[in-house]
Structure formats: C-alpha cells, structure tokens
N, CA, C and O atoms as a printed pandas DataFrame, in Angstrom:
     atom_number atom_name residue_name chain_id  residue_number  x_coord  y_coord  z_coord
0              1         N          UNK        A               1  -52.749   -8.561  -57.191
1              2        CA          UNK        A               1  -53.089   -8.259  -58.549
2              3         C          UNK        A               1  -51.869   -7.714  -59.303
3              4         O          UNK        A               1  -51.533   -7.868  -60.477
4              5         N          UNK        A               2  -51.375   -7.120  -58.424
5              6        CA          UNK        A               2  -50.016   -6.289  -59.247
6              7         C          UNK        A               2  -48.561   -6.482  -58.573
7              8         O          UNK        A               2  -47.537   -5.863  -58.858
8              9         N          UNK        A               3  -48.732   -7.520  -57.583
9             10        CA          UNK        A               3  -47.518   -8.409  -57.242
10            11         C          UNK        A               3  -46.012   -8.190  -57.927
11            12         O          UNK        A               3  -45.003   -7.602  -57.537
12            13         N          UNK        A               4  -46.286   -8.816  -58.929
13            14        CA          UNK        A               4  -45.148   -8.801  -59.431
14            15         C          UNK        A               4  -44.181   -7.659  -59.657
15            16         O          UNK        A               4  -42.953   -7.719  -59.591
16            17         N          UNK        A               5  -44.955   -6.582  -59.941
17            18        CA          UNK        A               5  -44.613   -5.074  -59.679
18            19         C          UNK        A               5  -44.050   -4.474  -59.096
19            20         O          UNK        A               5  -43.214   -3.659  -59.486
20            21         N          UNK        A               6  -44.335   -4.699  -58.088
21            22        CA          UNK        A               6  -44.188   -4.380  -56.111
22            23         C          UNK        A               6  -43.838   -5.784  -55.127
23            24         O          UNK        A               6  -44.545   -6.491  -54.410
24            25         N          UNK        A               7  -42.456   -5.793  -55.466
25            26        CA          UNK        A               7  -41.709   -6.961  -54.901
26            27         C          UNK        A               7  -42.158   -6.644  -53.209
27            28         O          UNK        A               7  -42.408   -7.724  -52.672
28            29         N          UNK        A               8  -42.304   -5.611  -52.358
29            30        CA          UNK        A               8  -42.446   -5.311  -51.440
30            31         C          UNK        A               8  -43.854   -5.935  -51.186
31            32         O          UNK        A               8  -43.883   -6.469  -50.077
32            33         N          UNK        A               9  -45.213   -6.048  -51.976
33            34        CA          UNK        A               9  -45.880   -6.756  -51.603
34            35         C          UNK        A               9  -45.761   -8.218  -51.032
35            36         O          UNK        A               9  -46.484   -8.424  -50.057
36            37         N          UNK        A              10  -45.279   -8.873  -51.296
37            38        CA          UNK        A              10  -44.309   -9.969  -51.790
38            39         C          UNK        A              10  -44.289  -10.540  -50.181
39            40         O          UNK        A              10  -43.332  -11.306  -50.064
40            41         N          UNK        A              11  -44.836  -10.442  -49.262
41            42        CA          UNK        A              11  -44.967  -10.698  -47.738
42            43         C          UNK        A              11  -45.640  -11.278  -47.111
43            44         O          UNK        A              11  -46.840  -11.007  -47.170
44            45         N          UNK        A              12  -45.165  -12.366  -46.201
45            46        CA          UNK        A              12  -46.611  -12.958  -45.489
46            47         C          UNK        A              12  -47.151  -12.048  -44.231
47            48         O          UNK        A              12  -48.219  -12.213  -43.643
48            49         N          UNK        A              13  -46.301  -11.192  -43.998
49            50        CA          UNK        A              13  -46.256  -10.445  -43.023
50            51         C          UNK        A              13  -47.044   -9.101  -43.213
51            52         O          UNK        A              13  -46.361   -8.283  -43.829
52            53         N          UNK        A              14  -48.307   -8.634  -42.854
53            54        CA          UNK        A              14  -49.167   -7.409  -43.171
54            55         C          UNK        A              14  -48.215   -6.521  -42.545
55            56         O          UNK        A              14  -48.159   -5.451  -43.149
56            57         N          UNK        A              15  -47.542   -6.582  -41.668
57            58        CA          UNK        A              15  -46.974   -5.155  -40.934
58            59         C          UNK        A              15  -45.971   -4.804  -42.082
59            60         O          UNK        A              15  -46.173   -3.715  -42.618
60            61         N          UNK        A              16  -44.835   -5.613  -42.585
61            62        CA          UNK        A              16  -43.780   -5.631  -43.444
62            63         C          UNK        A              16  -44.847   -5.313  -44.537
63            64         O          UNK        A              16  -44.139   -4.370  -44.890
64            65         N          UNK        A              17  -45.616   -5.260  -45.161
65            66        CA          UNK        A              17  -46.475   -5.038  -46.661
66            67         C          UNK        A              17  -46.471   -3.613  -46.077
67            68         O          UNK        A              17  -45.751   -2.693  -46.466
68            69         N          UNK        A              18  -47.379   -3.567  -45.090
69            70        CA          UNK        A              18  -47.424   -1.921  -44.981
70            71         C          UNK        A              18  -46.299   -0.992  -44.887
71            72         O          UNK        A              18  -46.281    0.199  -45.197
72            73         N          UNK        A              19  -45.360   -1.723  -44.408
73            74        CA          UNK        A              19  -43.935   -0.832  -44.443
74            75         C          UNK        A              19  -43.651   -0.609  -45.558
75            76         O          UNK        A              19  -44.001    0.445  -46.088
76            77         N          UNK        A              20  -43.010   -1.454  -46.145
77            78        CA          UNK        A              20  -42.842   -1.352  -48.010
78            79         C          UNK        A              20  -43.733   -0.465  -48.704
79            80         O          UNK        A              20  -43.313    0.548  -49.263
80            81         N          UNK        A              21  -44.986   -0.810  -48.693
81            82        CA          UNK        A              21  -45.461    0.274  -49.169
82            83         C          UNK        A              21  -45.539    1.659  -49.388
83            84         O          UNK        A              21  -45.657    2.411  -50.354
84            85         N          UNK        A              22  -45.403    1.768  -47.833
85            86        CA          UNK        A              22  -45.147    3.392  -47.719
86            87         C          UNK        A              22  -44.134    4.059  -48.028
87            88         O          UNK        A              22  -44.183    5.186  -48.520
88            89         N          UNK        A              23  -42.415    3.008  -47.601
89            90        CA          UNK        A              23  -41.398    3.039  -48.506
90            91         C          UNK        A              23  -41.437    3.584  -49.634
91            92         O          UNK        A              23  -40.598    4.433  -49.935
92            93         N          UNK        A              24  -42.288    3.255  -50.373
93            94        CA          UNK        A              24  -41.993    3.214  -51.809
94            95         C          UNK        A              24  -43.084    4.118  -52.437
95            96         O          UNK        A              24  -43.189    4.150  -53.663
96            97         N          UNK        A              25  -43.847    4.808  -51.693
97            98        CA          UNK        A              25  -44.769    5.660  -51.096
98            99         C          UNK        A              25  -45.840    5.229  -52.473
99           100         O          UNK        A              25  -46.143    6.063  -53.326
100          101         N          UNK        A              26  -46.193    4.194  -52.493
101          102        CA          UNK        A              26  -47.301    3.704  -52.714
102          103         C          UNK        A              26  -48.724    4.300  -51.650
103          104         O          UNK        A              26  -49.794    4.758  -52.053
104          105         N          UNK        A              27  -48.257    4.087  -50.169
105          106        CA          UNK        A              27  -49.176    3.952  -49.782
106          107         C          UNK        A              27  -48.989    5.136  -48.956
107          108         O          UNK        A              27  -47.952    5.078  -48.295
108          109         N          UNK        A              28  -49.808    6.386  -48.763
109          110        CA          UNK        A              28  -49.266    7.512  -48.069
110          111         C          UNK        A              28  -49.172    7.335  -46.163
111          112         O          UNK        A              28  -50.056    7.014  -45.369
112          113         N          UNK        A              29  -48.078    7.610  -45.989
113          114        CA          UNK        A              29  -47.712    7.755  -44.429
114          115         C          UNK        A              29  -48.847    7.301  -43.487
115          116         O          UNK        A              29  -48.960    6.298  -42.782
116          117         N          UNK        A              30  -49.737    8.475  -43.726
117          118        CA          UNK        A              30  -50.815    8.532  -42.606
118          119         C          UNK        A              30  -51.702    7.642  -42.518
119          120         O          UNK        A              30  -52.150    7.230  -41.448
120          121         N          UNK        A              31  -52.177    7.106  -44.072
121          122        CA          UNK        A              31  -52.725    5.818  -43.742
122          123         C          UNK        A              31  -52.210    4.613  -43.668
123          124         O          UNK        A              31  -52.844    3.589  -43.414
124          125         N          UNK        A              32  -50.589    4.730  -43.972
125          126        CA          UNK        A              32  -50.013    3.629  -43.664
126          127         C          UNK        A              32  -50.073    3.317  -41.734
127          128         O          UNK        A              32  -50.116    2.225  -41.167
128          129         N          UNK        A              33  -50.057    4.580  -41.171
129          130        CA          UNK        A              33  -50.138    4.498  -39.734
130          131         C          UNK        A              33  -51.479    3.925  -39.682
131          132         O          UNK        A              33  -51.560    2.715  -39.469
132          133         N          UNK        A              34  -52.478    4.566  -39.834
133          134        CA          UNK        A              34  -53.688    4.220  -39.604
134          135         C          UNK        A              34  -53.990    2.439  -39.764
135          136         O          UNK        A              34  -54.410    1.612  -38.954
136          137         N          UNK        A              35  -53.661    2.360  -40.848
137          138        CA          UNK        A              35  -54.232    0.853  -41.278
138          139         C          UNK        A              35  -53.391   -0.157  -40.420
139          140         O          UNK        A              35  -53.848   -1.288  -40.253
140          141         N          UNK        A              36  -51.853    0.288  -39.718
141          142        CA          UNK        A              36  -51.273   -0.625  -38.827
142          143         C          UNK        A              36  -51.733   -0.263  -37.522
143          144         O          UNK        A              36  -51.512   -1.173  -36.723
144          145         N          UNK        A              37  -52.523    1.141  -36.805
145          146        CA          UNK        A              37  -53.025    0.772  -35.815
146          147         C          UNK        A              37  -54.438   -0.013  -35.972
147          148         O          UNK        A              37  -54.845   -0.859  -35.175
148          149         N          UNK        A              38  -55.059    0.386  -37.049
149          150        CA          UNK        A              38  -56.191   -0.859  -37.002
150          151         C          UNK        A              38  -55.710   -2.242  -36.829
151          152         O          UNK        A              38  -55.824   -3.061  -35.917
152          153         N          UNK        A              39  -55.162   -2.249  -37.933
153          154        CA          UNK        A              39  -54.401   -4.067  -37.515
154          155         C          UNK        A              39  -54.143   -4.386  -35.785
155          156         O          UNK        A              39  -54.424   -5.382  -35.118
156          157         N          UNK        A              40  -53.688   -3.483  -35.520
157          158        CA          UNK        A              40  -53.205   -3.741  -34.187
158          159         C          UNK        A              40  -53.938   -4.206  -32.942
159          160         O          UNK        A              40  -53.606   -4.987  -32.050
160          161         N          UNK        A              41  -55.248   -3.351  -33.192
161          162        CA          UNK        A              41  -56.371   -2.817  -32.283
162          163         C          UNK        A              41  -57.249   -4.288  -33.248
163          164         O          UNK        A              41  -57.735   -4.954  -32.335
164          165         N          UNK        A              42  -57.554   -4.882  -34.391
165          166        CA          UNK        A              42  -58.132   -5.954  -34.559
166          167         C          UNK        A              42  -57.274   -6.992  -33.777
167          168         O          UNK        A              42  -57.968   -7.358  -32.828
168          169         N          UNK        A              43  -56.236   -7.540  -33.759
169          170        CA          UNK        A              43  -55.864   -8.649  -33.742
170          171         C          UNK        A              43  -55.677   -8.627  -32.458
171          172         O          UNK        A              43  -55.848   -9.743  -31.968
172          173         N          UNK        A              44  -55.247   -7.390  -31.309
173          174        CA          UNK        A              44  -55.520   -7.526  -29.920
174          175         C          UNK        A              44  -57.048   -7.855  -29.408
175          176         O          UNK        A              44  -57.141   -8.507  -28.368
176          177         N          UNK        A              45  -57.736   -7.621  -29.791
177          178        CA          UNK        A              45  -59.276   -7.956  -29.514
178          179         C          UNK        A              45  -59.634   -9.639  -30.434
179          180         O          UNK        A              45  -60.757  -10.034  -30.122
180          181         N          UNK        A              46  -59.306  -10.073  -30.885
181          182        CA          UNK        A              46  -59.656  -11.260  -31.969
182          183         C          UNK        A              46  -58.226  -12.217  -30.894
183          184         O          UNK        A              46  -57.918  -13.188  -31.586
184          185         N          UNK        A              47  -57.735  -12.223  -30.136
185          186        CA          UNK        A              47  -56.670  -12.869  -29.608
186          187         C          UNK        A              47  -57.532  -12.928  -28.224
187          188         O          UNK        A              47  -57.956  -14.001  -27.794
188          189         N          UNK        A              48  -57.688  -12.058  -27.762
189          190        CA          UNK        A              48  -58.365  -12.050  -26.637
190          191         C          UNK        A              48  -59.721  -12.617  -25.926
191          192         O          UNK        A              48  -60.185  -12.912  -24.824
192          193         N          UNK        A              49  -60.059  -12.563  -27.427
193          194        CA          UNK        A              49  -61.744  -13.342  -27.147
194          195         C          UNK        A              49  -61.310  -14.541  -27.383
195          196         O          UNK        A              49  -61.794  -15.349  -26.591
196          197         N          UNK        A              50  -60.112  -15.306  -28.665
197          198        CA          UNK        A              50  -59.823  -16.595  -28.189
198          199         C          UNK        A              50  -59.070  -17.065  -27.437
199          200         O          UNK        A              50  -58.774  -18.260  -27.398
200          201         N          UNK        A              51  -58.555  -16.017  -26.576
201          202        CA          UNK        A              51  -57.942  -16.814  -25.868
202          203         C          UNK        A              51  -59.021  -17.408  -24.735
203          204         O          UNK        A              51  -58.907  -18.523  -24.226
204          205         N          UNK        A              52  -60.081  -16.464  -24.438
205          206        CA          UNK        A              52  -61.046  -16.609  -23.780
206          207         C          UNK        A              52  -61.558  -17.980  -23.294
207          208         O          UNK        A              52  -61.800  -18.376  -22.154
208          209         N          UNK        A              53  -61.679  -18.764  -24.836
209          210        CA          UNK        A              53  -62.347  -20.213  -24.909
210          211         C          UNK        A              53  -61.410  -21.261  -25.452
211          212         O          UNK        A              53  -61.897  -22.389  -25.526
212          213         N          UNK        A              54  -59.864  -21.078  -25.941
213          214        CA          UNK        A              54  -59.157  -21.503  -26.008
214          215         C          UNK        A              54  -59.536  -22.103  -27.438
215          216         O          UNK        A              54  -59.336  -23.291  -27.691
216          217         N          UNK        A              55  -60.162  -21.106  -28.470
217          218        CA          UNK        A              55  -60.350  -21.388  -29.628
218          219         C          UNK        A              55  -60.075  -20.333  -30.799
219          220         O          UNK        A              55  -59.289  -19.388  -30.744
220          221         N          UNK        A              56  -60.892  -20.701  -31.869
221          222        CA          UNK        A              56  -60.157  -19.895  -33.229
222          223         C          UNK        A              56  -61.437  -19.234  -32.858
223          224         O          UNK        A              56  -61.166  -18.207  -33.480
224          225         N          UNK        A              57  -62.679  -18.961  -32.325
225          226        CA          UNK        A              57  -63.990  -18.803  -32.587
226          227         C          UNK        A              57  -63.966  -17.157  -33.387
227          228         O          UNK        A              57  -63.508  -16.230  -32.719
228          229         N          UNK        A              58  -64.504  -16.862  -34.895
229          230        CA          UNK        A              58  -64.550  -15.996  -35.074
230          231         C          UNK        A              58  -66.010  -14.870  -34.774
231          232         O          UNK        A              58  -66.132  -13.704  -35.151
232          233         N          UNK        A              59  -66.841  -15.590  -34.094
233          234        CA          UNK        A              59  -68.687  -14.578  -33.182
234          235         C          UNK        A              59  -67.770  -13.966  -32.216
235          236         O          UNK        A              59  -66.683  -14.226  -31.700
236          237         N          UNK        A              60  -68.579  -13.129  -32.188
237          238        CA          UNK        A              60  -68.640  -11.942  -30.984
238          239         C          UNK        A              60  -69.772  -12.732  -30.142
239          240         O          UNK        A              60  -70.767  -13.159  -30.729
240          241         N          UNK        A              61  -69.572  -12.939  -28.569
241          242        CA          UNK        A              61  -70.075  -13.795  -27.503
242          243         C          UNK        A              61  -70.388  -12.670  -27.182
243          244         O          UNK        A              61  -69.623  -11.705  -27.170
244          245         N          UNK        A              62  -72.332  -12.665  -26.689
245          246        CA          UNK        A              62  -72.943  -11.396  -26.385
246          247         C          UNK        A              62  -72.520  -10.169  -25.458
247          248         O          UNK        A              62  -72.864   -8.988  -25.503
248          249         N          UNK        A              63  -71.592  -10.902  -24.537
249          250        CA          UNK        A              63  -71.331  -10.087  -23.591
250          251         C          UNK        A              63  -69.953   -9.573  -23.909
251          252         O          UNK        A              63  -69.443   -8.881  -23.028
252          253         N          UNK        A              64  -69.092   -9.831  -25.258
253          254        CA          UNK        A              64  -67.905   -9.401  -25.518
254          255         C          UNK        A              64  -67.415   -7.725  -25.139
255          256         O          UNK        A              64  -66.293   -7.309  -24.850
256          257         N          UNK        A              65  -68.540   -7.082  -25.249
257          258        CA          UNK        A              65  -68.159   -5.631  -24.647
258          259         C          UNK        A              65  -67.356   -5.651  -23.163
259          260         O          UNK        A              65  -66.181   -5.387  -22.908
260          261         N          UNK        A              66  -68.398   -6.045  -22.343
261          262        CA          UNK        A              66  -68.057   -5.962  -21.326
262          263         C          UNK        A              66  -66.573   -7.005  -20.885
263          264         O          UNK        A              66  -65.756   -6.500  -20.115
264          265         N          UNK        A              67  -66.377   -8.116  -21.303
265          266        CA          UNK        A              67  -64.898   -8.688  -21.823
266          267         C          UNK        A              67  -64.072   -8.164  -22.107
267          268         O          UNK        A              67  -63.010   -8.321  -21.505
268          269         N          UNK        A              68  -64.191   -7.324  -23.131
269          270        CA          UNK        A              68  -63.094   -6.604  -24.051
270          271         C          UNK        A              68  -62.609   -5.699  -22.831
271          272         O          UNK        A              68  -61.490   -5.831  -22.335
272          273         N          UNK        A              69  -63.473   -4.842  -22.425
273          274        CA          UNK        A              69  -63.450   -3.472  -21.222
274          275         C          UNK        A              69  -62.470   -3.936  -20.465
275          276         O          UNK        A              69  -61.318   -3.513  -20.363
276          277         N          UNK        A              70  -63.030   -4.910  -19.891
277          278        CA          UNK        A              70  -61.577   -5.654  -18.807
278          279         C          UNK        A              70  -60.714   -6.086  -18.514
279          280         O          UNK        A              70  -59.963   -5.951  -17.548
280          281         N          UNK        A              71  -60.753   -7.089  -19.955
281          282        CA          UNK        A              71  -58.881   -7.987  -20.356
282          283         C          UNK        A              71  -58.142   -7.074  -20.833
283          284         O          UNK        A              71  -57.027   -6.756  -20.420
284          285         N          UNK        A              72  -58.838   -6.533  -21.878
285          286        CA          UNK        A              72  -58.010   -5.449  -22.680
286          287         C          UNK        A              72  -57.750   -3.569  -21.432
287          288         O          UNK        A              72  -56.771   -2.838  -21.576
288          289         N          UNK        A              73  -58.587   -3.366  -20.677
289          290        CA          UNK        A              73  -58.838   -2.305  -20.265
290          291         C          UNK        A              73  -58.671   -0.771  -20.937
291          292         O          UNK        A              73  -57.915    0.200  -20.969
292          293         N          UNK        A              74  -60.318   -1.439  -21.599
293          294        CA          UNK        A              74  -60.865   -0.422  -22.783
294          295         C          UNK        A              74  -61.844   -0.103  -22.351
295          296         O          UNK        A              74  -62.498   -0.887  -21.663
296          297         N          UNK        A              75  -62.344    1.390  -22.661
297          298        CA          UNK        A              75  -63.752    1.970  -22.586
298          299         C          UNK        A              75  -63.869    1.976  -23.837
299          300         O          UNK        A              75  -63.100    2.296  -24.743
300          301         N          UNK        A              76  -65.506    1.366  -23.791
301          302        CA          UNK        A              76  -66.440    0.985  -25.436
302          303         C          UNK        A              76  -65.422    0.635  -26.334
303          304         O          UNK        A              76  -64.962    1.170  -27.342
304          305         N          UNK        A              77  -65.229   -0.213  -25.828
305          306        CA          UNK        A              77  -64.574   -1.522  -27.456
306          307         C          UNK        A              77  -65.396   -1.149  -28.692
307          308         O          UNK        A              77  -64.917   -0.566  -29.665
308          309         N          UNK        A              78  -66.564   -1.498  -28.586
309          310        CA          UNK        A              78  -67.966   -1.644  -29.762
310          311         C          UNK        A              78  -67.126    0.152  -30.284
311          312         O          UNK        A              78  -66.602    0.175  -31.398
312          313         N          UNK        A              79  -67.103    0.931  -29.776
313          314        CA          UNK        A              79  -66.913    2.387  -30.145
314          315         C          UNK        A              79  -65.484    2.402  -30.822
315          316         O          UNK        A              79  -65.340    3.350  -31.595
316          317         N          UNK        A              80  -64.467    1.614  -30.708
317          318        CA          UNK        A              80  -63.551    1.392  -31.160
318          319         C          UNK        A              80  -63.181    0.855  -32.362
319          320         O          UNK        A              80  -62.314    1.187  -33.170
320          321         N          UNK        A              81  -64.203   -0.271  -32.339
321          322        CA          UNK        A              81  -64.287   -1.202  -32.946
322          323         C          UNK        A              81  -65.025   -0.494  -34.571
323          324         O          UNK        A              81  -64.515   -0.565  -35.689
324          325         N          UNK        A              82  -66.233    0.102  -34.217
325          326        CA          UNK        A              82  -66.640    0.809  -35.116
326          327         C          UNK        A              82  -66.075    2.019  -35.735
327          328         O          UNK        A              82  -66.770    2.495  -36.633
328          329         N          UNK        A              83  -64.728    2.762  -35.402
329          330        CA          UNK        A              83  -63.988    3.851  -35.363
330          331         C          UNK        A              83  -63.161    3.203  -36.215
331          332         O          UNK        A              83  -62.909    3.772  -37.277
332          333         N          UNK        A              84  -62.622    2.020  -35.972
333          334        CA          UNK        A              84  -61.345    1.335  -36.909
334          335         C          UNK        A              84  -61.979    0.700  -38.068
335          336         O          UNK        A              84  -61.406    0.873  -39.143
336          337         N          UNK        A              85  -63.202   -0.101  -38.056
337          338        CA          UNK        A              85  -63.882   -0.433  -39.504
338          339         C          UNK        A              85  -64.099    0.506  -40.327
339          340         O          UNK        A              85  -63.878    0.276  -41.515
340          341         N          UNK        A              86  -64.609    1.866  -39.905
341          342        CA          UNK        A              86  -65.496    2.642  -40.233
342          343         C          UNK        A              86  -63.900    3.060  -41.503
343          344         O          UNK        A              86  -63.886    2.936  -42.727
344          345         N          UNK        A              87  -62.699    3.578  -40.519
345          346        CA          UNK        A              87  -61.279    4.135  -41.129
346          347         C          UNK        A              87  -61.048    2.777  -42.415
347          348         O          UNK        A              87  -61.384    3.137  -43.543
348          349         N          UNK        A              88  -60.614    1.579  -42.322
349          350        CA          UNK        A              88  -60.593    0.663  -42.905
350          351         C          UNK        A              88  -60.890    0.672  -44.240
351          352         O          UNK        A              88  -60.245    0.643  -45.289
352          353         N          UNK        A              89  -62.385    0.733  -43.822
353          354        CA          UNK        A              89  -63.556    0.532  -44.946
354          355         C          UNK        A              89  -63.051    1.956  -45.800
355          356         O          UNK        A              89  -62.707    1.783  -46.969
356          357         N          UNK        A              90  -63.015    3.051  -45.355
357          358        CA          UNK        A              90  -62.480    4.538  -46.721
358          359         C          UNK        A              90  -61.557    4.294  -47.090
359          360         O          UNK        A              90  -61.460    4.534  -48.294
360          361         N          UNK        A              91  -60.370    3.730  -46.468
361          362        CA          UNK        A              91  -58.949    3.260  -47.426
362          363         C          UNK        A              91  -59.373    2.066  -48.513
363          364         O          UNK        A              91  -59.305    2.176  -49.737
364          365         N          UNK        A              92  -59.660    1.326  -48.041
365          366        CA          UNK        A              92  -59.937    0.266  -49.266
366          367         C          UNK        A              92  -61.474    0.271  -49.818
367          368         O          UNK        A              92  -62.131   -0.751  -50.017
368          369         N          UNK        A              93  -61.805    1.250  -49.974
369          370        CA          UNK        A              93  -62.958    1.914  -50.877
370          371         C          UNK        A              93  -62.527    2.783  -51.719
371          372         O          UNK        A              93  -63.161    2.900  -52.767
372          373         N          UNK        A              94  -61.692    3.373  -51.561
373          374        CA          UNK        A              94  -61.457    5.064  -52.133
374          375         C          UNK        A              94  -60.938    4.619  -53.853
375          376         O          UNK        A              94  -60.657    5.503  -54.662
C-alpha cells in the first residue's frame, strides 16, 4: 500500500522485509523477532508435511500432530502452532 515509501519493502524475500523494517524502525525489534520466529516455525512445519507426500498439499492430514512430534521433534505442534497464530494475528490486527 505504501511501497513506494519504504523502498525496504520492496522484497521478495519476507526475512529481508522484516529486516528493513526494523532498520528503519518501522517495525519495533521485538516484533520484528517475533514475526521471523513465526515465519520460521510456519514454514518448517508446511515443508515437512510436504515433504511427507511429495506435494504442495496445503490440509492438515488428521494425524499431523503426531507427524509433526517426530520429523520435526516437537512436543504439541497444535500448541505451537496456536501460540504463533494467536502472536501473528495481534501484530497484524493492532
């Protein structure tokens, strides 16, 4: 929306957007951390389930908990999972 503004937006790269941002302290520190360990903690779990079936599939396969627990070696993914939306969702609400 305001692109042009913020040449640092200007990225195909979410990790590099979030850097810039905070740079330029658009975006404050702590949730700049926050929103790149969410990223982090999504796209390790969303890699993992496809790599699973050797697809893009974006469902959660019923038994993905117990999946996640083991490839990844996580206790309660689902608890994780809901911990990082939950953070997510107040930054880009507020």
């Amino acid at each position: 929306m305001h692109a042009h503004r913020y040449p640092q937006s200007k990225q195909s790269n979410s990790m590099d957007i979030l850097t810039g941002l905070q740079q330029t302290e658009l975006l404050p520190e702590t949730e700049a951390q926050d929103l790149h360990c969410s990223y982090v903690v999504w796209c390790m779990m969303e890699h993992a389930l496809q790599a699973r079936h050797g697809d893009a599939s974006t469902c959660l396969p019923e038994d993905f908990e117990d999946y996640l627990s083991q490839i990844l070696q996580i206790e309660s993914p689902q608890m994780i999972m809901k911990k990082h939306a939950k953070m997510t969702h107040l930054y880009f609400s507020a």
